[in-house]
C-alpha positions in Angstrom: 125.7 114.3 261.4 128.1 111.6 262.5 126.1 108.9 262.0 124.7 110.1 258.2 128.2 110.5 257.7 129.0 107.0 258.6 126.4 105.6 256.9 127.2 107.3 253.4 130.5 105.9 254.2 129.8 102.8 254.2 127.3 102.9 251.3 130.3 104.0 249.0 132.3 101.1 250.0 130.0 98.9 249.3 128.9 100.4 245.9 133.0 100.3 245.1 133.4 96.7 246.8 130.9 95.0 244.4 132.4 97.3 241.2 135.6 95.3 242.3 134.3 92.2 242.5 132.3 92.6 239.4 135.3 94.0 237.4 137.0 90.6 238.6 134.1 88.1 237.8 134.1 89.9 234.1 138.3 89.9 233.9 138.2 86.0 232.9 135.8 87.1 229.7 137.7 90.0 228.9 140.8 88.3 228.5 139.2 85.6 226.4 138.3 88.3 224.0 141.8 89.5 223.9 142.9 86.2 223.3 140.1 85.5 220.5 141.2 89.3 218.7 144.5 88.1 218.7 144.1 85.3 217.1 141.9 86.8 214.6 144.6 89.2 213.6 146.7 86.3 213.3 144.5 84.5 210.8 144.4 87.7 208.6 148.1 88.3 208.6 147.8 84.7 207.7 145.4 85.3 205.0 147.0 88.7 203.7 150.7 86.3 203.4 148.4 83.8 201.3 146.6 86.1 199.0 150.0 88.1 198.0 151.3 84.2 197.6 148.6 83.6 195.2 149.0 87.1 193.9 152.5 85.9 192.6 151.6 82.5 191.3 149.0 84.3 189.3 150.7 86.4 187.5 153.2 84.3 186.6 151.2 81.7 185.5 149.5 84.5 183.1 152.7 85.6 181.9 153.2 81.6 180.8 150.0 81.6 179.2 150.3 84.8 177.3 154.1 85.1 176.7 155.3 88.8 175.7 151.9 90.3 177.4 152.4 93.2 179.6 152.7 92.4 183.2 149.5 92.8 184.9 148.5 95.1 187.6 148.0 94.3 191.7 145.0 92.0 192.4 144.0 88.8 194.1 144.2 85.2 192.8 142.2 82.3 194.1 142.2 78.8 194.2 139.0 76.7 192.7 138.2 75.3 195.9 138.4 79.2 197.5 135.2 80.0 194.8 133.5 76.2 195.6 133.6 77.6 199.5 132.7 81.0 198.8 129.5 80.2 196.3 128.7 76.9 198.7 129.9 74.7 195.7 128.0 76.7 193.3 124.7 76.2 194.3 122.0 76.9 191.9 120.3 79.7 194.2 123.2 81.7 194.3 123.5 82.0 190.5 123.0 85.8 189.1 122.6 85.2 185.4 124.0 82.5 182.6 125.1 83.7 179.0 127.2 82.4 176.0 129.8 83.5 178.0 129.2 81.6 181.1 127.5 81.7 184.5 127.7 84.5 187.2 127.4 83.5 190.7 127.2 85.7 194.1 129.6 84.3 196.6 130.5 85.7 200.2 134.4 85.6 200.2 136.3 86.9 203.7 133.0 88.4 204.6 132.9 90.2 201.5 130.1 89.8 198.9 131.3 89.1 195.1 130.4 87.8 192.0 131.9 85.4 190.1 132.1 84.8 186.6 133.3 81.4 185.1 133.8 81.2 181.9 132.5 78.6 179.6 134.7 75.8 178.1 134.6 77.4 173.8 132.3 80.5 175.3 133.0 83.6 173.1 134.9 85.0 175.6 138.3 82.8 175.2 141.6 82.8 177.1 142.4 86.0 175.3 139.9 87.7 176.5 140.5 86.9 179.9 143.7 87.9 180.0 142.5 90.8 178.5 140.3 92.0 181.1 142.3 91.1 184.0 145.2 93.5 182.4 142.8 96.2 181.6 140.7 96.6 184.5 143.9 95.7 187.0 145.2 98.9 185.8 142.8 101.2 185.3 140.2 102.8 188.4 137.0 104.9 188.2 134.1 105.4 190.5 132.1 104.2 187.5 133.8 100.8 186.2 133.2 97.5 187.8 135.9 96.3 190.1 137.9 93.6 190.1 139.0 92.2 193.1 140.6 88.6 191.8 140.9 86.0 189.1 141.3 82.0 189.4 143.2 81.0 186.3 142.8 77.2 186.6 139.0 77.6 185.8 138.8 80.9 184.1 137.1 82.9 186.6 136.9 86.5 187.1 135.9 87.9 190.4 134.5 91.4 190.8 132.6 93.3 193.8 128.8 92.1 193.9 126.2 95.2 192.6 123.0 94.4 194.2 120.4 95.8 192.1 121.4 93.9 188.3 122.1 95.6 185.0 120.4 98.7 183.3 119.1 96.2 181.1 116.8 94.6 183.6 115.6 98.0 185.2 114.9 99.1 181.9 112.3 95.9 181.3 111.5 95.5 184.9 113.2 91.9 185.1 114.1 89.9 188.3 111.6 92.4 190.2 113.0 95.7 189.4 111.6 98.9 189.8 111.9 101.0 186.8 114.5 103.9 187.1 113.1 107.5 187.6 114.0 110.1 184.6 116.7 111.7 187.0 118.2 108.9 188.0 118.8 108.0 184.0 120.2 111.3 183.8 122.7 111.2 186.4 123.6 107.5 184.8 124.1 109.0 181.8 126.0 111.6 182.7 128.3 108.6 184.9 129.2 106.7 181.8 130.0 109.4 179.9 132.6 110.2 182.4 133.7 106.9 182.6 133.9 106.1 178.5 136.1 109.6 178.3 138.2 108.3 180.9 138.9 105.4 179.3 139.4 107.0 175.7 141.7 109.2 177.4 143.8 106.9 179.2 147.8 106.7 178.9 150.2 105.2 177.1 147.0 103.9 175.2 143.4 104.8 174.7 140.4 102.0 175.6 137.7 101.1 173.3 134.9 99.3 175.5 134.0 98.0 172.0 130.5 96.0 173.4 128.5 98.9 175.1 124.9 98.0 176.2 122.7 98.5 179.1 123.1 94.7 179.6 127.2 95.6 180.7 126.1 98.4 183.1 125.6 97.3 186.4 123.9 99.3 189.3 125.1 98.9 193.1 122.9 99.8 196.3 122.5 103.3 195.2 121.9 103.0 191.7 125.4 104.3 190.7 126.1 102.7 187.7 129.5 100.7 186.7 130.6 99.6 183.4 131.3 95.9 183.0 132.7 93.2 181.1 135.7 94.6 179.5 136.7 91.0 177.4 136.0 93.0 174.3 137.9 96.0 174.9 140.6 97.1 172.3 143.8 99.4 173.5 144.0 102.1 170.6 147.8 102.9 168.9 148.4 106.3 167.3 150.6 106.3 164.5 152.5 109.5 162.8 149.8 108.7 159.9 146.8 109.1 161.8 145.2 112.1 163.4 143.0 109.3 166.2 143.9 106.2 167.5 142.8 103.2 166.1 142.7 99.5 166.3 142.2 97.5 163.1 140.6 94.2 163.5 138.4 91.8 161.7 137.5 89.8 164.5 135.2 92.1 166.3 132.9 90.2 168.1 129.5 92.6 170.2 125.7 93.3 169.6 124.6 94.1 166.7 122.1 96.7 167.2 124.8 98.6 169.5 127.7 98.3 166.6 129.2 101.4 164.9 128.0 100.8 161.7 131.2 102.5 159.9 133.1 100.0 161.6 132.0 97.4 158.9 133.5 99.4 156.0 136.5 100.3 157.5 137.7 97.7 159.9 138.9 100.7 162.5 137.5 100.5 166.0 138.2 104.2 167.4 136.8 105.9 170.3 133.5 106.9 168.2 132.9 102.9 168.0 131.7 103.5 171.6 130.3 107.1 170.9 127.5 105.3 168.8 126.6 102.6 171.5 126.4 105.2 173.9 123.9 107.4 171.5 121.2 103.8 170.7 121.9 103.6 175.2 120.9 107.2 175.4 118.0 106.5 173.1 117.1 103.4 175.3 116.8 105.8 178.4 114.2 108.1 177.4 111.8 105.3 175.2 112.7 101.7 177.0 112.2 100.7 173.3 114.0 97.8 171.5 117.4 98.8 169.8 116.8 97.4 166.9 115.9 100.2 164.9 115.3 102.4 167.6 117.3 105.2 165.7 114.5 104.9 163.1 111.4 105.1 165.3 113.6 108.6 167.0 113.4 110.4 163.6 110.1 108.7 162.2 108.1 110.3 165.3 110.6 113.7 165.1 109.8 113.9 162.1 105.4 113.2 162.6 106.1 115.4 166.1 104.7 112.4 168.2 108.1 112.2 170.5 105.9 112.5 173.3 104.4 109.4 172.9 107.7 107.5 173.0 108.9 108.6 176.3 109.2 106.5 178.7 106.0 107.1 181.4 107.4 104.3 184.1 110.0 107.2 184.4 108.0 109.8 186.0 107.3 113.5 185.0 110.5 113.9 182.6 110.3 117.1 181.6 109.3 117.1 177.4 112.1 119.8 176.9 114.9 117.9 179.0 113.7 114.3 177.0 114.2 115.8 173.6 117.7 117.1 174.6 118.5 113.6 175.9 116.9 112.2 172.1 118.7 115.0 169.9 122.1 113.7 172.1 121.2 110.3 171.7 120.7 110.8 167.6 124.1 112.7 167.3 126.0 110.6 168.9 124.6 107.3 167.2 124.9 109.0 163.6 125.8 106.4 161.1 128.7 108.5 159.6 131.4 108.9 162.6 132.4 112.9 161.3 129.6 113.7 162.5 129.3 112.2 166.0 129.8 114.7 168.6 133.1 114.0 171.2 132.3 112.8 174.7 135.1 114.4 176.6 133.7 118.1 175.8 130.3 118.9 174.4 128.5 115.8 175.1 130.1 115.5 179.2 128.9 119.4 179.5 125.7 119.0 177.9 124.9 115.8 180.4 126.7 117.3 183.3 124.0 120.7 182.6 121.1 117.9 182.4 122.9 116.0 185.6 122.5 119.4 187.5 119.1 119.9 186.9 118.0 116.2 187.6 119.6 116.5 190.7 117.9 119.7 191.4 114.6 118.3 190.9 115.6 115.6 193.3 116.3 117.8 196.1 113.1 119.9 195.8 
């Protein structure tokens, strides 16, 4: 017994001599890690100092370049050279999409992927309206509007988080090797920018017209959630003791056509409805993938002939013909050319979506 004891003995020094000496040979890596952590914690103090530096210079060089503007909110500003790192000098395989109003890249900045849009030199979208959607979507915050994480004023360059899977616009033709969206997946997008256009109509001091409202300016990230975008048309609403809803008047509304409250051209007034109609021609757009030029036409034209059915959508799946005409009927109130009788978002258009939401989400599940 002695000797077993002696043996097991021994055999547990051993075992605990080369845990020692293994702890020591592994002590020299351990405290280069340390080291290494340390001064990566160093470099992002360092780089959290800089970007609150830049944060400054940025907003006062916007308050320069828009005298008597409102001060903007809390975001990032970057350098040129930051975005020529960060999209590997803007190489051509990193760009997203190009338009009249310039060129969106993807870019990997601090580890993070972004996109970056730079505005064209005499693009539609001018120094007014970048200033204008820096303001507006530095202050405001929704699960369902894009955000935006910095600006580079010396090159007029808005950066927002990167959405991997493109704009409804290209799901809805298939583009860039998209798969087309499934009927309940439209629902529940629906449903989302609802929620995000009565947020904004509702926000305080002043209410938000999107003013250019399109499948093209919804964006859709890993999950398909979907995120309103480009806010350089935008219009904050006043109310005055003379009128019952806010208003902007302008004569220098600039959008797509076929999306464009047709009132607005008689009366000048862009009001929350303005977006109420380009969300009625989107919800049309859901159920048929049709054109929207005229799309409100070809709606009644086959209500009228009862041939709906052959207007939906079939890349969509089994959409239910009784949940599809709700979405239409929706679709045609809210894009009705006279704005009285356009139905409001925040109340019976949310609950009717939010009942269609449910059900989509149901079907889902089962």
């Amino acid at each position: 017994m002695q000797r077993d004891d002696r043996t097991s003995y021994t055999a547990e020094y051993e075992n605990e001599h080369n845990n020692t000496h293994n702890a020591n040979e592994e002590r020299p890596a351990l405290q280069l890690e340390l080291s290494e952590a340390q001064k990566l914690i160093e470099q992002l103090m360092s780089e959290r100092d800089y970007a609150r530096k830049q944060v400054e210079e940025l907003r006062q060089l916007t308050e320069q370049q828009a005298p008597g503007s409102q001060a903007v909110g809390y975001f990032a500003g970057y350098s040129y050279s930051e975005l020529q790192d960060a999209t590997n000098n803007f190489h051509e395989s990193l760009k997203l999409g190009e338009g009249g109003f310039g060129i969106v890249y993807k870019g990997i900045l601090h580890n993070t992927n972004i996109a970056i849009k730079i505005l064209k030199e005499g693009s539609s979208q001018g120094a007014t309206e970048f200033h204008q959607e820096i303001e507006i979507l530095s202050k405001v915050r929704h699960p369902n509007l894009v955000t935006l994480i910095g600006a580079c004023a010396e090159t007029r360059a808005l950066i927002y988080e990167y959405l991997p899977n493109g704009s409804l616009e290209d799901n809805l033709r298939s583009r860039n090797n998209t798969s087309p969206l499934s009927w309940q997946t439209r629902t529940r997008i629906a449903f989302e920018i609802c929620s995000a256009l009565s947020f904004l109509h509702s926000s305080k001091p002043h209410g938000i017209v999107h003013g250019d409202l399109k499948p093209d300016n919804i964006l859709l990230d890993f999950n398909n959630v979907s995120k309103i975008s480009d806010f350089g048309l935008c219009r904050q609403l006043n109310l005055t003791d003379s009128a019952s809803v806010p208003f902007q008047l302008t004569d220098s509304l600039k959008g797509t056509l076929a999306y464009m409250d047709p009132e607005y051209f008689s009366t000048g007034k862009i009001t929350p409805l303005f977006d109420v109609y380009s969300f009625g021609i989107m919800l049309l757009r859901l159920v048929t993938c049709k054109d929207p030029r005229g799309i409100r036409n070809l709606v009644e034209a086959a209500q009228k002939k009862d041939t709906l059915k052959a207007l939906i959508d079939a890349s969509a799946g089994p959409w239910s013909f009784k949940e599809a005409k709700k979405m239409i009927s929706l679709g045609l109130r809210c894009s009705d050319p006279m704005r009285k009788n356009r139905p409001d978002l925040s109340t019976k258009v949310w609950n009717e979506l939010k009942s269609m939401a449910d059900l989509a989400s149901a079907s889902m599940s089962s």
